[in-house]
N, CA, C and O atoms as a GROMACS GRO file, in nm:
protein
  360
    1UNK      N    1   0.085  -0.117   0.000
    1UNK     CA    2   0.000   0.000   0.000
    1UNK      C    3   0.089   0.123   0.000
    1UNK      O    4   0.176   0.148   0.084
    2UNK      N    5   0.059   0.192  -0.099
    2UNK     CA    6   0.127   0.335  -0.062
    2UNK      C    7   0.020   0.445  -0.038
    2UNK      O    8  -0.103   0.448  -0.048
    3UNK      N    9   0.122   0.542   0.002
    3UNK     CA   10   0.044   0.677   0.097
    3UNK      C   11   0.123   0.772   0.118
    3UNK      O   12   0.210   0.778   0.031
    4UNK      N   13   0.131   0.851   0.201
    4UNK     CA   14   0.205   0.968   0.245
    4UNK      C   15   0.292   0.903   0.277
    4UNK      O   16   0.379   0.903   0.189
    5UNK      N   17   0.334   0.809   0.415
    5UNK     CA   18   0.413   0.785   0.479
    5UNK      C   19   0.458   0.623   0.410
    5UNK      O   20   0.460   0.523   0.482
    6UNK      N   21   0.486   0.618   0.293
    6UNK     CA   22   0.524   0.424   0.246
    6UNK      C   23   0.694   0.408   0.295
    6UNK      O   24   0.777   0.497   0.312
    7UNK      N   25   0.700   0.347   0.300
    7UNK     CA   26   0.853   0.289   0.309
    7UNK      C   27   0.933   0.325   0.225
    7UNK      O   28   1.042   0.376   0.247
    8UNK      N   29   0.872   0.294   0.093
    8UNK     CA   30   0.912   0.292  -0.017
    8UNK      C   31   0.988   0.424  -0.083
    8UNK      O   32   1.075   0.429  -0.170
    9UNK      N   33   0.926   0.521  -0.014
    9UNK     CA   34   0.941   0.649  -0.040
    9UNK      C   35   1.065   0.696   0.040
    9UNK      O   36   1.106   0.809   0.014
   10UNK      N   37   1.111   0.644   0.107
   10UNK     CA   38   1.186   0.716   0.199
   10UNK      C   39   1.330   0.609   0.178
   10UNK      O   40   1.291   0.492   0.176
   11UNK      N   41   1.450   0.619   0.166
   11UNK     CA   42   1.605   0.600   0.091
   11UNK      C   43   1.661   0.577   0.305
   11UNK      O   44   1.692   0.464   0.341
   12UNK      N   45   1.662   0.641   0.364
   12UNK     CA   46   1.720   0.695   0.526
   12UNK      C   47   1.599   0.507   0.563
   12UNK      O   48   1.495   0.465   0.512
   13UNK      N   49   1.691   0.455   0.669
   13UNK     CA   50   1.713   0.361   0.712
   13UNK      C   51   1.586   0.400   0.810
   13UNK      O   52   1.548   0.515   0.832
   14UNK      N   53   1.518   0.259   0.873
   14UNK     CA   54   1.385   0.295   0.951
   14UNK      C   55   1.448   0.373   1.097
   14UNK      O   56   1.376   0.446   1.165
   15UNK      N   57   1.521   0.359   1.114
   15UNK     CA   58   1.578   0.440   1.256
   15UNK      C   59   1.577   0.594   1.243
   15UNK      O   60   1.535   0.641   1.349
   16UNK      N   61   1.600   0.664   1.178
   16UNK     CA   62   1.595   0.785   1.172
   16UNK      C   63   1.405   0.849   1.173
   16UNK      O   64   1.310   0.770   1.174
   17UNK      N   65   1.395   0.963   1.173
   17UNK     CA   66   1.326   0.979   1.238
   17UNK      C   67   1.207   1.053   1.144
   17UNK      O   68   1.090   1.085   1.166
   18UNK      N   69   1.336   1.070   0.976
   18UNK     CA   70   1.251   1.125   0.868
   18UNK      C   71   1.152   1.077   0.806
   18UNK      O   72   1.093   1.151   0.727
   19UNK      N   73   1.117   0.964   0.822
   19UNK     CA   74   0.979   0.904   0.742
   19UNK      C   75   0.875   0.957   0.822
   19UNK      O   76   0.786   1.015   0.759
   20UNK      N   77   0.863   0.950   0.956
   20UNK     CA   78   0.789   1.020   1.047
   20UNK      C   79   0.740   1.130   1.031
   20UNK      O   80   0.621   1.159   1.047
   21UNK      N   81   0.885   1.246   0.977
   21UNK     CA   82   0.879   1.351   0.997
   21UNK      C   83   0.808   1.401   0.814
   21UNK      O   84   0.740   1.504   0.808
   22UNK      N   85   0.831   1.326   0.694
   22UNK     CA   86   0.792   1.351   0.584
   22UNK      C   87   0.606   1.305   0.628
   22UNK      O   88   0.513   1.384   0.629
   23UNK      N   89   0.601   1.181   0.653
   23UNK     CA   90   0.467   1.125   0.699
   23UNK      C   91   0.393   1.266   0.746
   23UNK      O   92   0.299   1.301   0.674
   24UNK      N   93   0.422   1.343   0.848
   24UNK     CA   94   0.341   1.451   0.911
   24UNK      C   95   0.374   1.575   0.823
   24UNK      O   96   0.266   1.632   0.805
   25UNK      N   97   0.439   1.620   0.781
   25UNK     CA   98   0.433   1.678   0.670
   25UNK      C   99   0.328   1.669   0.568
   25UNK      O  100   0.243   1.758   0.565
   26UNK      N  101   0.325   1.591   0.499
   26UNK     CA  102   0.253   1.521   0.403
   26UNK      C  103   0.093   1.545   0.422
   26UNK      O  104   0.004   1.586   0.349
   27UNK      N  105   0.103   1.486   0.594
   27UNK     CA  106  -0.067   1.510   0.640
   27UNK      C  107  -0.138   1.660   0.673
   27UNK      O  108  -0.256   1.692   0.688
   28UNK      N  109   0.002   1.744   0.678
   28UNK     CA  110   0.001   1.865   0.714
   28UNK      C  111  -0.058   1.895   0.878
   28UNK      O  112  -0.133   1.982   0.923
   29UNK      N  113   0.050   1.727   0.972
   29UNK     CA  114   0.022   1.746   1.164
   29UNK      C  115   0.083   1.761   1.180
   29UNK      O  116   0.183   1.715   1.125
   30UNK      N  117   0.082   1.840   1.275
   30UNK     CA  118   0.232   1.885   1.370
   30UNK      C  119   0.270   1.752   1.454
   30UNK      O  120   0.192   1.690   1.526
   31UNK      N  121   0.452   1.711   1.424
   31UNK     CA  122   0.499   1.597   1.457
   31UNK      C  123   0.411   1.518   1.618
   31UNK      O  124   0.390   1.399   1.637
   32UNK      N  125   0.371   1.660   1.730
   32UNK     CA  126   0.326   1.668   1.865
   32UNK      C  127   0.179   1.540   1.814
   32UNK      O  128   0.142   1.434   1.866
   33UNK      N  129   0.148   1.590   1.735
   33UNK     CA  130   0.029   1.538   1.758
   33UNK      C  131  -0.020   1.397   1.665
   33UNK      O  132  -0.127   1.366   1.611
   34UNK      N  133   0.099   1.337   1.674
   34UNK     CA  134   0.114   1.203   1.596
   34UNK      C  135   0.146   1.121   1.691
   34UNK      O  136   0.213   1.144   1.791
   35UNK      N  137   0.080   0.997   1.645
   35UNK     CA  138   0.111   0.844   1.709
   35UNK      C  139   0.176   0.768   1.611
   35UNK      O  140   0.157   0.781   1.490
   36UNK      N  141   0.275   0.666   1.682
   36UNK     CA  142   0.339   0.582   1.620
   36UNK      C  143   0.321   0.447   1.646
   36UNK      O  144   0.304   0.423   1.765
   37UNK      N  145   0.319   0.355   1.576
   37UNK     CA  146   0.295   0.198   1.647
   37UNK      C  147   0.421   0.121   1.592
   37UNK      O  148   0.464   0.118   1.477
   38UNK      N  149   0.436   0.100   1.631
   38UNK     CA  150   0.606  -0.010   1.606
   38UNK      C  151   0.634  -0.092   1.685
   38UNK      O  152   0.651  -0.072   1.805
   39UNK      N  153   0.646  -0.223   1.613
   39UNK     CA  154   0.722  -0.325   1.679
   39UNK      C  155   0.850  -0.344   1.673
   39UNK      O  156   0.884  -0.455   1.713
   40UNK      N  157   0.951  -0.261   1.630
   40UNK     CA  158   1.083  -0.221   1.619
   40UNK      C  159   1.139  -0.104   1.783
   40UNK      O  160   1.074  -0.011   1.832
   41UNK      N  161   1.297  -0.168   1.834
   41UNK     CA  162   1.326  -0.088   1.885
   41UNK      C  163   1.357   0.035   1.813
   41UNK      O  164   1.323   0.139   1.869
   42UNK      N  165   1.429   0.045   1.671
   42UNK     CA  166   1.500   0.128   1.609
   42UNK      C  167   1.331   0.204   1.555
   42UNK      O  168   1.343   0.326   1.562
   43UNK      N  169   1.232   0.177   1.521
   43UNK     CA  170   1.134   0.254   1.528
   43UNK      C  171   1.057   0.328   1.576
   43UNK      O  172   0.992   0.423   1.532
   44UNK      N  173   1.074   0.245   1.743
   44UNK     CA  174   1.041   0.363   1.864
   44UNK      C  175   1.116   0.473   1.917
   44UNK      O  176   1.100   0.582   1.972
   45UNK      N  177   1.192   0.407   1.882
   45UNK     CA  178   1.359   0.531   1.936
   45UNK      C  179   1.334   0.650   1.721
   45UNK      O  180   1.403   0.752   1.723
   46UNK      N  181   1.308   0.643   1.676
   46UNK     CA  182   1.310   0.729   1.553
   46UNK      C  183   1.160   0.777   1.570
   46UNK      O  184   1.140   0.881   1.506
   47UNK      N  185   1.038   0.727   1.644
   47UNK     CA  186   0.906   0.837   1.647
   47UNK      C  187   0.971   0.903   1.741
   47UNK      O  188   0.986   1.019   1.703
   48UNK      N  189   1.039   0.875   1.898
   48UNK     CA  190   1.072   0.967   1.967
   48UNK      C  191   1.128   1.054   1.937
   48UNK      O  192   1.084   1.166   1.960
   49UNK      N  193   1.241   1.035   1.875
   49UNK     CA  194   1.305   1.135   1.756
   49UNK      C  195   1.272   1.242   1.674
   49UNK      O  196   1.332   1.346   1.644
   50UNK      N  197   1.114   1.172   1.630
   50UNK     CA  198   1.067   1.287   1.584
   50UNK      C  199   0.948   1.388   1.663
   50UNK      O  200   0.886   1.487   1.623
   51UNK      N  201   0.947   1.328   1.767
   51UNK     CA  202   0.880   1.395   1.901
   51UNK      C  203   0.706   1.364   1.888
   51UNK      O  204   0.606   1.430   1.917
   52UNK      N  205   0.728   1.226   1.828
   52UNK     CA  206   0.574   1.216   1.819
   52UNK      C  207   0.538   1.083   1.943
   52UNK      O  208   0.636   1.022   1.985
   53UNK      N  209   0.446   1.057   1.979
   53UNK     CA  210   0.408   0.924   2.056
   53UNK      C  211   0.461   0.807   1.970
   53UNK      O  212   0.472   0.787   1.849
   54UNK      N  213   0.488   0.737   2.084
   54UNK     CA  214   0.546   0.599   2.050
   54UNK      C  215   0.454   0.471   2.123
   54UNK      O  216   0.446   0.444   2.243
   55UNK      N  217   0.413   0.428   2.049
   55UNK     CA  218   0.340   0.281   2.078
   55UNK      C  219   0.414   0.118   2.051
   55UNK      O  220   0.374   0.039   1.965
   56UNK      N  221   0.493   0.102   2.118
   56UNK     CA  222   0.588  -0.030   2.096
   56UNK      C  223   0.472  -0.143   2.133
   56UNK      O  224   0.397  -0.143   2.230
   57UNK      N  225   0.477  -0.223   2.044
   57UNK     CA  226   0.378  -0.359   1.996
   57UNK      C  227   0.489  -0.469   2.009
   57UNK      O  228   0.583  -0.489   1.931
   58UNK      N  229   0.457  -0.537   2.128
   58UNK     CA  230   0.570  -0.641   2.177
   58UNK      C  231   0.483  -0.797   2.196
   58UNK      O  232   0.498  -0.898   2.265
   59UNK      N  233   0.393  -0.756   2.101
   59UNK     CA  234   0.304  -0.903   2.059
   59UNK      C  235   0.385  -0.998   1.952
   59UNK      O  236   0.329  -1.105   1.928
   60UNK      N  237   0.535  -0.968   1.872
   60UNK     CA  238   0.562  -1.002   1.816
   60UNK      C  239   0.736  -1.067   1.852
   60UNK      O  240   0.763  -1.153   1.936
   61UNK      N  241   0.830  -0.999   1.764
   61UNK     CA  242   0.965  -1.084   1.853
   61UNK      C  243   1.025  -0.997   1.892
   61UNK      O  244   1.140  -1.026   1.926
   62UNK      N  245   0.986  -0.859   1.905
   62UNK     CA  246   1.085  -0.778   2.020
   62UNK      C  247   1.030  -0.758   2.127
   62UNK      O  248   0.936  -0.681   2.143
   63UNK      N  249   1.103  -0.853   2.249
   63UNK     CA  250   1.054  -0.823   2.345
   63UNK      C  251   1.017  -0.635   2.415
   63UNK      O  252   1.057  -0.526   2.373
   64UNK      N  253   0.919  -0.675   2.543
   64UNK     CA  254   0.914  -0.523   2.563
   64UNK      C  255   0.998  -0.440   2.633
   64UNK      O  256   0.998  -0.318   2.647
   65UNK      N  257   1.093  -0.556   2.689
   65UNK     CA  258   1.175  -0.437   2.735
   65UNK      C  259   1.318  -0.361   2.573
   65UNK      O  260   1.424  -0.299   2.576
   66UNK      N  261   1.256  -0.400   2.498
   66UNK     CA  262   1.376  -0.322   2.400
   66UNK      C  263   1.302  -0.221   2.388
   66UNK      O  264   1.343  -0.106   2.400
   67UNK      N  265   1.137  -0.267   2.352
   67UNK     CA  266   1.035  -0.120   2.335
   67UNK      C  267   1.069  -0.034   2.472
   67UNK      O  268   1.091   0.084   2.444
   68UNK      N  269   1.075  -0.054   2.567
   68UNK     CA  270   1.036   0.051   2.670
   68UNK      C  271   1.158   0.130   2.649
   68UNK      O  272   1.269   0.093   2.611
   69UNK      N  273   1.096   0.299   2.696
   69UNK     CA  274   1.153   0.374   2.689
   69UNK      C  275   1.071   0.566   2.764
   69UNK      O  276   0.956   0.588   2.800
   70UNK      N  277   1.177   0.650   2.760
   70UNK     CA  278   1.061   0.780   2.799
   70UNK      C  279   0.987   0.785   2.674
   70UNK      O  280   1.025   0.767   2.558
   71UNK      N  281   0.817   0.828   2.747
   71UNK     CA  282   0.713   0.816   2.650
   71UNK      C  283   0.659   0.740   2.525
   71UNK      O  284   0.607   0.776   2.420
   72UNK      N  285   0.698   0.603   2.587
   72UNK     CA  286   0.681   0.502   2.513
   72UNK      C  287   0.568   0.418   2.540
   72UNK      O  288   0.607   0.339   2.625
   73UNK      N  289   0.430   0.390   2.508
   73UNK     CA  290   0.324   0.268   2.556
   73UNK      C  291   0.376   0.155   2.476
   73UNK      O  292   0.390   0.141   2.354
   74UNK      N  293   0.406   0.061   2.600
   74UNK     CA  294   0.434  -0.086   2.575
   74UNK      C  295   0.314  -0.179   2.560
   74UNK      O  296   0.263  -0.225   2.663
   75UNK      N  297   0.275  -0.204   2.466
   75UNK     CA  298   0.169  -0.304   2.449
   75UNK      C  299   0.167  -0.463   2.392
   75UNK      O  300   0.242  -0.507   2.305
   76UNK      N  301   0.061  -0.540   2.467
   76UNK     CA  302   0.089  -0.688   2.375
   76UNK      C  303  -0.016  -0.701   2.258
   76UNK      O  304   0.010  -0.762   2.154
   77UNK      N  305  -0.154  -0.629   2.289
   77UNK     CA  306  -0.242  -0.715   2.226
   77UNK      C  307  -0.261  -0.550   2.119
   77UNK      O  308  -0.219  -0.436   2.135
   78UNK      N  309  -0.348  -0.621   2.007
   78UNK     CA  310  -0.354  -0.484   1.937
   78UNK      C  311  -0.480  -0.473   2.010
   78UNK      O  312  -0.501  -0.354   2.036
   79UNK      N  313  -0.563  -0.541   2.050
   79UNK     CA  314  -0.731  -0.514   2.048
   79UNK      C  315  -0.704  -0.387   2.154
   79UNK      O  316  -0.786  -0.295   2.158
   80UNK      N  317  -0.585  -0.386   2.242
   80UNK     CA  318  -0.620  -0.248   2.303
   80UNK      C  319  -0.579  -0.147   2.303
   80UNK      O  320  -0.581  -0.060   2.390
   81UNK      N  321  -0.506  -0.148   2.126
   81UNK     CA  322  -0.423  -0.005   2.071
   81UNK      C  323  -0.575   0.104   2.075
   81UNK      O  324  -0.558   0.207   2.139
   82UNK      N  325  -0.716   0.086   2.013
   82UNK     CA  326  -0.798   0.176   2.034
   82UNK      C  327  -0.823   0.273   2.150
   82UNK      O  328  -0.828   0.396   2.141
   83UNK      N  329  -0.838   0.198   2.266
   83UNK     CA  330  -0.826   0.335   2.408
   83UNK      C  331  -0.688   0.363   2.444
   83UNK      O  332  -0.655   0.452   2.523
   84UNK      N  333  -0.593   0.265   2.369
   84UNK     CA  334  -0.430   0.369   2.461
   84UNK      C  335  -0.419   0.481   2.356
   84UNK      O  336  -0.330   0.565   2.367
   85UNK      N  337  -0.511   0.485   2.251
   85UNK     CA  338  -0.474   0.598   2.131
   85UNK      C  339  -0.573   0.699   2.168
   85UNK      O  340  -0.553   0.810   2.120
   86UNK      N  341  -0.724   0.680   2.279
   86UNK     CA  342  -0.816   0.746   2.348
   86UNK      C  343  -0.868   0.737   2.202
   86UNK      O  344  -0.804   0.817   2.134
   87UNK      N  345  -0.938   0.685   2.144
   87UNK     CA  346  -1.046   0.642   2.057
   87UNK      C  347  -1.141   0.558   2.082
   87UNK      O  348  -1.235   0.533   2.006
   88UNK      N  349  -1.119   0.505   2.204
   88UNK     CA  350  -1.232   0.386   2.206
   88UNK      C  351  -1.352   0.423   2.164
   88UNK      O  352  -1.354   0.540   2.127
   89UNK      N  353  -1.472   0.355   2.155
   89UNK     CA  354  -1.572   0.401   2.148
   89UNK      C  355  -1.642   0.339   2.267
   89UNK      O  356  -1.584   0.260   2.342
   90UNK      N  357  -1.786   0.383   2.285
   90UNK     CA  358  -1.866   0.339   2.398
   90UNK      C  359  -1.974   0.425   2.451
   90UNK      O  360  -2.041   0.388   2.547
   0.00000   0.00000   0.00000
């Protein structure tokens, strides 16, 4: 799938912090007011980077302590990415 923010588009290695930062661009949000979900350490450490929220997804093979970090939500399951993003409904 491509979009604003594809992989594909971006040459700079997933650690850096510019796909993030082209991604919010693109959407025309200020970096503040972006969420990130990654199951990568080098992905949570590059949304922090770009000063947006970081959501480390440790349902997969990085454990959570590589995700944890300042302002980082460590999560296992996705079913409860909706209220840690305050979207739930109800």
């Amino acid at each position: 799938m491509r979009g604003p923010g594809a992989a594909s588009d971006n040459v700079q290695p997933v650690a850096t912090p510019d796909l993030f930062l082209h991604a919010a661009r693109s959407l025309g949000v200020e970096p503040g007011r972006c969420a990130v979900v990654e199951d990568s350490a080098y992905g949570v450490r590059a949304a922090r980077a770009a000063g947006m929220r970081a959501f480390g997804y440790c349902g997969g093979l990085t454990p959570a302590a590589r995700l944890e970090g300042p302002g980082t939500v460590v999560f296992d399951d996705m079913r409860e990415l909706p209220a840690l993003l305050g979207m739930a409904g109800g």
